[in-house]
C-alpha positions as CSV (number, residue, x, y, z in Angstrom):
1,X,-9.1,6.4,-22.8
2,X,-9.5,3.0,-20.5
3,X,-6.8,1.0,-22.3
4,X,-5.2,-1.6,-19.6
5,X,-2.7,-3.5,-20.7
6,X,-2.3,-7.0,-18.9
7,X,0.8,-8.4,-18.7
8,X,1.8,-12.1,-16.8
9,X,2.9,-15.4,-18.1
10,X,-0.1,-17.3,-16.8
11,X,-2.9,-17.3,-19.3
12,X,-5.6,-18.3,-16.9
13,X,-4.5,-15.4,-14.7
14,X,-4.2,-12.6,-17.4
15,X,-7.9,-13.9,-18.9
16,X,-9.4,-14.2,-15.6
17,X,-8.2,-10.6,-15.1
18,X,-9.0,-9.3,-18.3
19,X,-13.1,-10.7,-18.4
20,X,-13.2,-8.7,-14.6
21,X,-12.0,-5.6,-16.2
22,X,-14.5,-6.3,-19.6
23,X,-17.5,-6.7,-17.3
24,X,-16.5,-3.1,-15.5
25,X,-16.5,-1.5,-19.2
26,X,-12.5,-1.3,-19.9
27,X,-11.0,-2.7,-22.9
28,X,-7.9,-4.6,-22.5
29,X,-5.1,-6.1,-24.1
30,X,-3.2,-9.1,-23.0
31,X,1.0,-9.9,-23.5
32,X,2.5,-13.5,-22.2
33,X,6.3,-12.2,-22.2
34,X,8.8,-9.0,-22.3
35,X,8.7,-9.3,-26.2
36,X,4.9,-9.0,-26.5
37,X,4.5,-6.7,-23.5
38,X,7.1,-4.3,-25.4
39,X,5.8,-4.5,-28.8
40,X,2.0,-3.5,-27.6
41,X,3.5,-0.9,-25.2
42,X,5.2,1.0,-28.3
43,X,2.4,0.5,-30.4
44,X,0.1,2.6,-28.3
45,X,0.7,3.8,-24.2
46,X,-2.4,2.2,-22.5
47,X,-4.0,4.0,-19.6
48,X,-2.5,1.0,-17.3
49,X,-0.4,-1.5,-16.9
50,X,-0.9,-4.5,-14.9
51,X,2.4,-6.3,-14.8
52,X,3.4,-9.2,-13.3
53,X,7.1,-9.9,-11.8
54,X,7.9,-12.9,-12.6
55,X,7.5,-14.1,-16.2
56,X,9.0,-17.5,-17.6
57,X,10.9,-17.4,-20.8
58,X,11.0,-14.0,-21.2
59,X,14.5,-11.8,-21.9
60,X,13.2,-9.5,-19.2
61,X,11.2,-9.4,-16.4
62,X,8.6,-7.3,-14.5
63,X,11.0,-4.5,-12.6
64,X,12.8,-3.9,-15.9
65,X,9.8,-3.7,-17.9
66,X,8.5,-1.2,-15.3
67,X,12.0,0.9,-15.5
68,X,11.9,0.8,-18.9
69,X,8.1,2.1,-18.7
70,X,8.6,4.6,-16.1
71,X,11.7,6.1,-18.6
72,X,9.9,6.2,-22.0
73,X,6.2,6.5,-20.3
74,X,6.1,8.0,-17.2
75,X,2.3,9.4,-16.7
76,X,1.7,5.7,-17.4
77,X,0.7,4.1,-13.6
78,X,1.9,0.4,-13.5
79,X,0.3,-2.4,-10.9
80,X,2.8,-5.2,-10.0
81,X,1.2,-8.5,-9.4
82,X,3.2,-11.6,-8.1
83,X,2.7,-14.8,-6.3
84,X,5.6,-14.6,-4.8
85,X,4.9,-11.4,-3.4
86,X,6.8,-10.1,-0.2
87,X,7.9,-6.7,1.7
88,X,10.7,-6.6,-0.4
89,X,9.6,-6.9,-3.8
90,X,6.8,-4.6,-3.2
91,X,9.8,-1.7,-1.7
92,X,11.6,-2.4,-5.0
93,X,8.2,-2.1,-7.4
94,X,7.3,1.1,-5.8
95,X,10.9,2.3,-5.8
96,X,11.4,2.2,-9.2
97,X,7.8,4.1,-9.6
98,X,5.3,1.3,-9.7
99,X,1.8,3.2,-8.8
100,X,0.8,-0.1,-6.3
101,X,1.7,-3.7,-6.0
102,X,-0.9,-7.0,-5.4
103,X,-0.2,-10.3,-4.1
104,X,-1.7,-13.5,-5.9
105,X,-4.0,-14.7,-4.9
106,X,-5.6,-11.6,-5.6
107,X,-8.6,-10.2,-3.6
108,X,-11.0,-9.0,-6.7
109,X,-12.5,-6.1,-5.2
110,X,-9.1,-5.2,-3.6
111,X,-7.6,-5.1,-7.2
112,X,-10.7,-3.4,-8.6
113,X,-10.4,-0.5,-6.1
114,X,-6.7,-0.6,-7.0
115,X,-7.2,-0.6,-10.8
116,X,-10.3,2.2,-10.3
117,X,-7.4,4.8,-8.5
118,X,-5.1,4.1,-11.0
119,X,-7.5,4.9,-13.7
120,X,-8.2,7.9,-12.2
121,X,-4.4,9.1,-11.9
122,X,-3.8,8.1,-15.4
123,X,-6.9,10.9,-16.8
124,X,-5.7,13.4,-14.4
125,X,-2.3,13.1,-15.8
126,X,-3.1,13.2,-19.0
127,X,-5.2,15.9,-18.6
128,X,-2.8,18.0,-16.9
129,X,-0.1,17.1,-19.8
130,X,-3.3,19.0,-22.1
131,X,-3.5,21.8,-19.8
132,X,0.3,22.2,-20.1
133,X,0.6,22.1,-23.8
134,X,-2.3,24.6,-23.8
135,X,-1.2,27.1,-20.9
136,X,-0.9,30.9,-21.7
137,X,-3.7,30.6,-24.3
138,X,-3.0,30.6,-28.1
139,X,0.1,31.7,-30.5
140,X,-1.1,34.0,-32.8
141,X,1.0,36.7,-34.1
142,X,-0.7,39.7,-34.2
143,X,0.8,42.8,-36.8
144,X,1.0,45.1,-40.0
145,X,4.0,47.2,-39.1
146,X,7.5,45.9,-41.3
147,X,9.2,45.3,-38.3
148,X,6.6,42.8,-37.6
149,X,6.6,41.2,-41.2
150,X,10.6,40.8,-40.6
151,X,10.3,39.5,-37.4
152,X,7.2,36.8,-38.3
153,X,9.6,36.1,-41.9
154,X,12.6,34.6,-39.5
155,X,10.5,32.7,-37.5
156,X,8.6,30.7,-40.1
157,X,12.2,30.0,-40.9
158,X,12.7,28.2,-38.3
159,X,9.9,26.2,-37.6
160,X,10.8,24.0,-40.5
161,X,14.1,22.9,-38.1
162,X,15.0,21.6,-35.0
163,X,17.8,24.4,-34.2
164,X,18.1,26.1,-31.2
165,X,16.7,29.4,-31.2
166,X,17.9,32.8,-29.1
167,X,14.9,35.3,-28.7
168,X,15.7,38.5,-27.3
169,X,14.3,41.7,-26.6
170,X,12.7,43.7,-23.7
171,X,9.9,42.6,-20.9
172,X,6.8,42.3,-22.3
173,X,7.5,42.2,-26.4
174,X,6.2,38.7,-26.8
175,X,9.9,36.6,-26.4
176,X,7.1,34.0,-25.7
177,X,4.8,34.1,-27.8
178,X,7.2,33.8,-29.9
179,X,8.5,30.9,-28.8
180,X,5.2,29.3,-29.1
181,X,4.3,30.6,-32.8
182,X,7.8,28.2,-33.7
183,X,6.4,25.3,-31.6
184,X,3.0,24.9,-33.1
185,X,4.3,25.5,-36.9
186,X,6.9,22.9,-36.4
187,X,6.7,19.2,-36.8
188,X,6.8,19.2,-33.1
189,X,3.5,21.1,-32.8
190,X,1.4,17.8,-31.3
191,X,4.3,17.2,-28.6
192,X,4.7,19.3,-25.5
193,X,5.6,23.0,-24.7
194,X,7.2,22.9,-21.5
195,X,7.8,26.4,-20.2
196,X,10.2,27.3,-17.1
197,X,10.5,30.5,-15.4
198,X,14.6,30.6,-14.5
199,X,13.8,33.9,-13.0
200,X,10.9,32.4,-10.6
201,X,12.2,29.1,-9.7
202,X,13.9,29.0,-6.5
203,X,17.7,28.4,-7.1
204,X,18.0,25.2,-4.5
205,X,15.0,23.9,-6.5
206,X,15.9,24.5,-9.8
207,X,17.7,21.0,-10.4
208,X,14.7,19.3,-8.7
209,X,12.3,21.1,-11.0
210,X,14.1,20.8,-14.3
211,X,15.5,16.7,-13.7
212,X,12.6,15.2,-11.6
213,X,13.6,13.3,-8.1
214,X,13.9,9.6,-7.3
215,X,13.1,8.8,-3.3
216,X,12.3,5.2,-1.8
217,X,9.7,7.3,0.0
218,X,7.4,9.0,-3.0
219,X,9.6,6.9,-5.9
220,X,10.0,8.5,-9.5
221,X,8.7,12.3,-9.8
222,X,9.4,12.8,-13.5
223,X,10.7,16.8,-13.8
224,X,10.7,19.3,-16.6
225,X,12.7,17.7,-18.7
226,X,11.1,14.5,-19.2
227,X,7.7,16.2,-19.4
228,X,9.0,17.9,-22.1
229,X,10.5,15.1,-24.4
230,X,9.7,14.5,-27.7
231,X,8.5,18.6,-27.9
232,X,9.9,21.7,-26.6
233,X,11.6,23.2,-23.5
234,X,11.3,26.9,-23.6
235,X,14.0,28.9,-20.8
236,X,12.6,32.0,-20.1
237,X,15.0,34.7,-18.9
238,X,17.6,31.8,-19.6
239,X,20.3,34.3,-18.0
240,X,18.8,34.0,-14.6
241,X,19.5,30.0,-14.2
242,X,21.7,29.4,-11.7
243,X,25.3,29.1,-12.7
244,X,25.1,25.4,-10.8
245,X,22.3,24.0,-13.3
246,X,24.2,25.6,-16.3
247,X,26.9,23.3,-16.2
248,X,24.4,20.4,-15.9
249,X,21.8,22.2,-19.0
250,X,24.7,22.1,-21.1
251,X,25.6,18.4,-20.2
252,X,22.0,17.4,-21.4
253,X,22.1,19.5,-25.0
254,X,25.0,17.3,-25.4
255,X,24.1,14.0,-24.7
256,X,20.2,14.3,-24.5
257,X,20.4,12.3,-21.3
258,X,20.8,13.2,-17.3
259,X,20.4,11.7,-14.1
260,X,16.9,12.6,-11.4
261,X,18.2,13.8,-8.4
262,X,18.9,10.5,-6.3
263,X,18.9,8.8,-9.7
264,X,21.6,6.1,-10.5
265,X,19.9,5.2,-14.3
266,X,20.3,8.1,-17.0
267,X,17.1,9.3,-18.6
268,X,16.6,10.0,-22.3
269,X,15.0,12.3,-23.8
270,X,14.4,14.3,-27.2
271,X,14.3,18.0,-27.0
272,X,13.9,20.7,-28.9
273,X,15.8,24.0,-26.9
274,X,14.2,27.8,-27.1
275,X,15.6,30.3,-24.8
276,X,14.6,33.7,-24.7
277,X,16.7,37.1,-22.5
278,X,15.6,40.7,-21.6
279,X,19.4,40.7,-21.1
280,X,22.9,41.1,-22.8
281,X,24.4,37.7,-22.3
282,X,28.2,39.0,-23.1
283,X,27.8,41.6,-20.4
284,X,26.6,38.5,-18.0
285,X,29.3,36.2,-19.1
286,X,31.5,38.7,-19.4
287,X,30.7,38.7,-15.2
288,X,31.0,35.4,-15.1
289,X,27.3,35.0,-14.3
290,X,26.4,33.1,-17.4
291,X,28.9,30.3,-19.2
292,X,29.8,31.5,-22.5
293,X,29.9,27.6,-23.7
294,X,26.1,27.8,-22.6
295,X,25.4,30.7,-24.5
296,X,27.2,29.5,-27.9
297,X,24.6,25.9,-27.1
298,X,21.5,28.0,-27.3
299,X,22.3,30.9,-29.6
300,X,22.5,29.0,-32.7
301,X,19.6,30.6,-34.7
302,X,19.6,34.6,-32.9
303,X,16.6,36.6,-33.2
304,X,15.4,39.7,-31.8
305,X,11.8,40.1,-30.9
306,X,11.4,44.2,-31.5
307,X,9.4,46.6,-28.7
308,X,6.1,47.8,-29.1
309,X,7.9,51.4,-29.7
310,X,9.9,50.1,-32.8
311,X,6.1,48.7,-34.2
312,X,3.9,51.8,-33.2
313,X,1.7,51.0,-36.6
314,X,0.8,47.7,-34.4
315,X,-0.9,49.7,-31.3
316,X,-4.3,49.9,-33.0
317,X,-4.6,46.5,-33.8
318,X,-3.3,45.0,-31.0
319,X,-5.8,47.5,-28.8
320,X,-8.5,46.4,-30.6
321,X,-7.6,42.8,-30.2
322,X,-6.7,43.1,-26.3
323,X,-10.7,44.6,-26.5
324,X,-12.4,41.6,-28.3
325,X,-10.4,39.1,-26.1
326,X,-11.3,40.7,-23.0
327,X,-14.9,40.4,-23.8
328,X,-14.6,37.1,-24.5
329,X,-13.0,36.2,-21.8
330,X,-14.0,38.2,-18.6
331,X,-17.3,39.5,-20.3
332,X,-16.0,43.2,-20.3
333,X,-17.4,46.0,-22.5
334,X,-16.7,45.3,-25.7
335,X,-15.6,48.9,-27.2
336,X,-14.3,50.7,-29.5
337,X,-11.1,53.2,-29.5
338,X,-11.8,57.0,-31.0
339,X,-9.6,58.0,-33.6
340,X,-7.8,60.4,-31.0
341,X,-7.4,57.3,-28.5
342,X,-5.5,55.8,-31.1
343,X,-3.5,58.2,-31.7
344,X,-2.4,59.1,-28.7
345,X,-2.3,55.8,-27.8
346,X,0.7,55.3,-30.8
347,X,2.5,58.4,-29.0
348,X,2.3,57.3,-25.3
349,X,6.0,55.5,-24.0
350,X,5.9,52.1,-23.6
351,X,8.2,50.5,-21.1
352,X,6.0,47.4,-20.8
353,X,5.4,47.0,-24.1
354,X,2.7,44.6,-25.4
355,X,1.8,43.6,-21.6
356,X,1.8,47.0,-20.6
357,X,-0.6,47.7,-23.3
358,X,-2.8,44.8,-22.6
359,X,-2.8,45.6,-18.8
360,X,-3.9,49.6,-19.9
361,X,-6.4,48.1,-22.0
362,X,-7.8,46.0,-19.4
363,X,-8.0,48.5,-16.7
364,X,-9.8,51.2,-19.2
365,X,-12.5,48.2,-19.7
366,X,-13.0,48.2,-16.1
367,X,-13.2,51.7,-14.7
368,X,-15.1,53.2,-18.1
369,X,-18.2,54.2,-18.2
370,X,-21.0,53.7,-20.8
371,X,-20.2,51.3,-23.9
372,X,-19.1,54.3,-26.4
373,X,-16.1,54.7,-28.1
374,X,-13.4,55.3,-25.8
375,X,-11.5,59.0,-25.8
376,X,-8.3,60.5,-24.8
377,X,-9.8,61.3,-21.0
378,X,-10.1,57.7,-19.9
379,X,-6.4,56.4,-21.1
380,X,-4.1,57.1,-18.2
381,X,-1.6,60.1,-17.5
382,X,-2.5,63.6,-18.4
383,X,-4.3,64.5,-21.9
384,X,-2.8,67.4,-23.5
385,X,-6.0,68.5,-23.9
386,X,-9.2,69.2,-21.4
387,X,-12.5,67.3,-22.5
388,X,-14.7,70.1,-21.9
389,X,-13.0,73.7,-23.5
390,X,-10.1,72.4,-25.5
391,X,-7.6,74.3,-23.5
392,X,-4.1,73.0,-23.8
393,X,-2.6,72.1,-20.2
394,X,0.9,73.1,-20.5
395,X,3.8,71.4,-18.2
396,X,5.9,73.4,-15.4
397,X,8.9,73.9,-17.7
398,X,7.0,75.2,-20.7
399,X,4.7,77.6,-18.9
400,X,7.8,79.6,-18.1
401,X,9.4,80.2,-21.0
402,X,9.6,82.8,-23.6
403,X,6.8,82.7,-26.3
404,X,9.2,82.0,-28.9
405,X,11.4,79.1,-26.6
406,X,7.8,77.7,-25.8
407,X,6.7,77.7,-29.1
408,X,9.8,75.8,-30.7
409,X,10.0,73.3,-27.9
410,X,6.2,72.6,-28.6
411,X,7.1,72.4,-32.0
412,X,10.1,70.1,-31.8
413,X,8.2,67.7,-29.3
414,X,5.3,67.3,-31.4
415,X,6.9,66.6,-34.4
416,X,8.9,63.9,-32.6
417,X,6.1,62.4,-31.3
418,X,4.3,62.4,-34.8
419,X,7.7,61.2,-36.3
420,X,7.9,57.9,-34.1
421,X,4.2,57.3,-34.6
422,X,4.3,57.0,-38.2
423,X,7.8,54.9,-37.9
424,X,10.1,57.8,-39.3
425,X,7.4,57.7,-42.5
426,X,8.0,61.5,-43.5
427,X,5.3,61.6,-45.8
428,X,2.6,60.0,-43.8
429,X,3.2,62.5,-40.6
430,X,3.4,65.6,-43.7
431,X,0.5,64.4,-44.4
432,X,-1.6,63.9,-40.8
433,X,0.3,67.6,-39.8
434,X,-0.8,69.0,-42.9
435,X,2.6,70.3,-44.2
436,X,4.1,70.2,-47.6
437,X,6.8,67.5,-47.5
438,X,9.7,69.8,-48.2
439,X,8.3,72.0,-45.6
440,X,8.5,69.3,-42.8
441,X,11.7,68.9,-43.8
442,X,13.0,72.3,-43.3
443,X,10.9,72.5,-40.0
444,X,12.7,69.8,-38.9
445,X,16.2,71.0,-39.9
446,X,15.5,74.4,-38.2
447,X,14.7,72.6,-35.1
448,X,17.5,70.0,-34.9
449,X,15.6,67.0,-35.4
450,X,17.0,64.4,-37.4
451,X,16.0,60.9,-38.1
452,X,18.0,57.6,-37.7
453,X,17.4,54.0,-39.0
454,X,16.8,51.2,-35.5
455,X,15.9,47.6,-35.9
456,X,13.9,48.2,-39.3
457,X,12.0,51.2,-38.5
458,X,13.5,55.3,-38.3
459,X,13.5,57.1,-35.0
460,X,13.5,60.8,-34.8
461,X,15.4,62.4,-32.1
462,X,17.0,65.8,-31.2
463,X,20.5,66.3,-33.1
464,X,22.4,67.7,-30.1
465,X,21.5,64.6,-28.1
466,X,23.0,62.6,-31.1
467,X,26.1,64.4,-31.2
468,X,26.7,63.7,-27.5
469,X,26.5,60.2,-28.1
């Protein structure tokens, strides 16, 4: 894109300037007054703007064009020119966030090295609004298990609105993915996703960060906010935003406006707000660590993003996929998981969830050997059995018991594990333990297991520790 836009009430001047900047290979287009200048600017952003100050019969003139600019288009770089160009005029241009200013009569290659540096700043900002919109790679939703189906169900419902949305659920379950799955369904999906850490951001920054700064020093430094207008601003462990900029958060989903730090004029802009909590947000208000009016702002559409325990049918495939997109990526092996892997893999504990599995995935790809399929040994902690005689390595406590304590405590163990694996399916885990279905049953009875319905999917657990609850 080499756009420039040429803006002054002198025709000579703005021609003269326009066949310089035709014979260097940029297109341009040319605006007499406020009216024109406006009317092209909203049409289409250029690249540049070359604006002059003055300009005759015109409702406004050069430093309100370039605050208006600056507000609606601020990657934009503007060039004051003027002829009556003085210390001044040039402190206010840059003030209000004009990229350089030129005196007439102009020195050509002076404004040619001028116009080249603002070119320049225009594509890197624009790229880096790309990189931005692109960062953390892409939104797919990856899953078979019900609790998946229910969760991807509720959020193509609201992808077809503009409604705040409340994700929730533990580190590592995807909150942002998806957060990012609503964004690029919605009819905001060509605008930008703006993510901010609250729990990474330095608290005496935050404001800086979030609203941008205005100094007669560096002039207008747009912030998160603005960057994010006319898409999505995504608040990441929104409960860790200090209680300071909560106040001034809610302010803005009110009014869609707020002031830079060392601003006087208000900015607009048109958001569309997803926050997401490893939390419980009543127990932080409830502290007084979170604003309750806050939370009622941004939990308009709740939903729950479920662990990687309550979708166990999902480890396989997201293994598999953590595989292939390594390999593309970082050029590791690209492998397969035994049947045993997998298995074990759907009875492991996952505090990390789907990062943790990703990051176990990762590290298998790296310190394996050979390009086979990959077996119990390699995943990490102990295997409950030895890859070379198939003896079963028994833990501390269960080495000293009683054959027939041993033996029940194996029992009840296993069939927990095989319980949560299959999602509390009693026939499918019948069916891999190779019991009759009213025999599991009574197995289970005998040893006090019972099974209990959690966010979609049934958990099996041991009855005493139910009745202590």
């Amino acid at each position: 894109m080499n756009d420039i836009l040429i803006v002054d009430d002198e025709r000579d001047i703005r021609e003269l300037i326009s066949d310089i900047l035709e014979d260097e290979g940029y297109s341009t287009r040319l605006a007499g007054n406020s009216d024109d200048a406006m009317a092209a600017i909203a049409e289409q952003p250029p690249a540049l703007l070359i604006l002059d100050i003055w300009l005759k019969d015109s409702n406004m003139d050069g430093i309100d064009i370039l605050k208006a600019v600056k507000r609606d288009y601020p990657d934009v770089p503007v060039v004051i020119i003027s002829g009556h160009g003085n210390i001044e005029i040039a402190v206010a241009a840059i003030k209000q966030g004009a990229y350089d200013f030129i005196e007439k009569p102009f020195n050509i290659d002076q404004l040619m090295v001028v116009i080249r540096r603002g070119m320049e700043t225009s594509r890197l900002r624009r790229e880096n609004q790309s990189l931005k919109r692109r960062e953390t790679g892409p939104a797919d939703m990856l899953g078979e298990s019900s609790v998946f189906r229910s969760l991807v169900s509720q959020l193509d419902k609201v992808t077809r609105s503009n409604g705040r949305v409340m994700l929730t659920g533990p580190a590592g379950s995807g909150k942002e993915l998806a957060a990012r799955y609503i964004h690029v369904n919605s009819n905001r999906a060509d605008a930008p996703f703006i993510s901010v850490g609250c729990a990474s951001i330095e608290a005496e920054r935050m404001e800086e960060v979030l609203f941008g700064r205005e100094s007669e020093d560096r002039g207008i430094e747009p912030g998160l906010l603005e960057e994010a207008s006319g898409g999505v601003i995504y608040f990441d462990e929104v409960a860790d935003m200090p209680p300071g900029t909560q106040s001034k958060i809610l302010r803005v989903l009110v009014d869609q406006q707020f002031l830079r730090v060392g601003g006087s004029e208000k900015v607009q802009v048109d958001l569309r707000v997803i926050s997401s909590t490893s939390h419980d947000l009543e127990t932080e208000i409830a502290a007084d660590r979170f604003r309750r009016e806050l939370f009622h702002r941004l939990n308009v559409v709740p939903i729950s993003v479920p662990s990687l325990e309550e979708r166990r049918d999902d480890i396989p495939l997201l293994a598999n996929y953590f595989i292939e997109m390594l390999n593309k990526t970082q050029g590791l092996p690209l492998r397969k998981l035994s049947g045993e892997a997998n298995a074990l893999l759907q009875t492991m504990p996952w505090p990390g969830n789907v990062r943790q599995l990703r990051n176990m995935v990762e590290r298998v790809l790296i310190l394996g050997e050979g390009t086979g399929d990959i077996e119990t040994q390699e995943l990490p902690g102990e295997s409950a059995v030895g890859p070379d005689d198939g003896r079963v390595v028994l833990a501390g406590a269960l080495a000293t018991m009683p054959l027939r304590e041993a033996r029940e405590a194996f029992e009840r163990e296993y069939l927990l594990t095989q319980i949560n694996r299959f999602g509390g399916n009693i026939s499918r885990t019948a069916e891999f333990v190779g019991m009759e279905r009213s025999a599991l049953h009574r197995k289970l009875k005998s040893l006090g297991v019972v099974t209990s319905a959690k966010s979609g999917a049934r958990v099996a657990k041991i009855a005493e520790e139910e009745a202590d609850e």
